[in-house]
C-alpha positions in Angstrom: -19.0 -3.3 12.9 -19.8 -6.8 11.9 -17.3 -8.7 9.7 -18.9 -10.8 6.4 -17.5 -13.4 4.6 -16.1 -12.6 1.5 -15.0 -15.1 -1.3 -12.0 -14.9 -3.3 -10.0 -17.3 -5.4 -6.2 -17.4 -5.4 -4.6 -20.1 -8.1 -7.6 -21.7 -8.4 -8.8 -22.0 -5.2 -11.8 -20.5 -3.2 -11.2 -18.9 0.3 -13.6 -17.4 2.7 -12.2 -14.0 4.4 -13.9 -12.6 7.2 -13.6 -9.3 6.3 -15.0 -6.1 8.2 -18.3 -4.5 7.2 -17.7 -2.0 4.2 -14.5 -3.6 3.4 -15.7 -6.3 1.0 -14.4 -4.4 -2.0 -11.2 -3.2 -1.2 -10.6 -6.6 0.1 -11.6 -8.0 -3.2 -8.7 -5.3 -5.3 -6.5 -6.7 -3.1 -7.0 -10.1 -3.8 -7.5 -9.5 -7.5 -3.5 -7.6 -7.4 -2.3 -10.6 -5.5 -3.7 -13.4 -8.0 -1.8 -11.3 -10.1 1.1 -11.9 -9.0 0.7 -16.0 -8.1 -0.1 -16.2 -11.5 3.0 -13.9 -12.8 5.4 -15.9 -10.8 3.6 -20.1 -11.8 4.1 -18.6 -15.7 7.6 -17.8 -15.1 8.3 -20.7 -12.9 6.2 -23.4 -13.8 8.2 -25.7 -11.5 8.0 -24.5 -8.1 4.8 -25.6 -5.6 2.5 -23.4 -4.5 4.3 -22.3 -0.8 7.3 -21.4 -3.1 4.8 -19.5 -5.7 2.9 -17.6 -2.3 6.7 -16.7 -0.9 8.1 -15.4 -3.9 5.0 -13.3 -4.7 4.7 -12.1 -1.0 8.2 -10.5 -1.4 7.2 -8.8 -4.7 4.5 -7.9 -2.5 6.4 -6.7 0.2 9.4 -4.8 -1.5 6.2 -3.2 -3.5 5.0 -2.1 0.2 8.5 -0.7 1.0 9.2 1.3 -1.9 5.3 3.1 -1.1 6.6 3.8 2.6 9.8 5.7 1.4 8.0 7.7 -1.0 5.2 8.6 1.6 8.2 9.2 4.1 10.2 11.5 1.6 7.0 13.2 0.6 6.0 13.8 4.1 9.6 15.3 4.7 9.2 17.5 1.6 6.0 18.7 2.9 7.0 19.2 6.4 10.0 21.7 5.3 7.6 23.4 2.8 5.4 24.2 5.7 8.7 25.1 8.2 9.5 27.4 5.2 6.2 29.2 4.8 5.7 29.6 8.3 9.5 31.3 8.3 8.3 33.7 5.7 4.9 34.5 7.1 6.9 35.0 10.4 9.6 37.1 8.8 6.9 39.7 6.9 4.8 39.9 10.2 8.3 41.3 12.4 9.0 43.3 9.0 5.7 44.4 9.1 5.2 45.5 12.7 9.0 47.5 12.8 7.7 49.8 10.0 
């Protein structure tokens, strides 16, 4: 796969992404959500620079991130003792099954 150039504009600014073939618009979502929140964080702190505004949202960013991972991980727990239980009960009624 080839990678295209995608442009996207973060407080006002244009950047070129390479961005792999068939990515473009997920690419562009995610730099849509991420304005968002440069823009959330220069209205609420009009004061700081730009490297301060980029930091602050790439933690909000990041803890965003985290919290997604521990619900995937509890999920995937959940699910994994769902299926140990189902298997237990399917192996249960099969010995039931073959002493009668």
């Amino acid at each position: 796969m080839s990678n295209s150039a995608v442009e996207i504009t973060l407080l006002g600014r244009t950047y070129s992404i390479a961005c792999p073939a068939g990515q473009e618009e997920a690419l562009r979502v995610v730099a849509q959500g991420v304005e968002q929140q440069l823009t959330a964080m220069k209205t609420k702190r009009n004061s700081i620079n730009r490297e301060e505004i980029a930091i602050m949202a790439a933690l909000n960013i990041g803890h965003e991130l985290y919290q997604e991972k521990q619900k995937n991980k509890q999920y995937m727990k959940q699910m994994d003792d769902r299926i140990n239980l189902l298997q237990s009960t399917l192996e249960n009624a099969l010995v039931e099954r073959s002493t009668k």
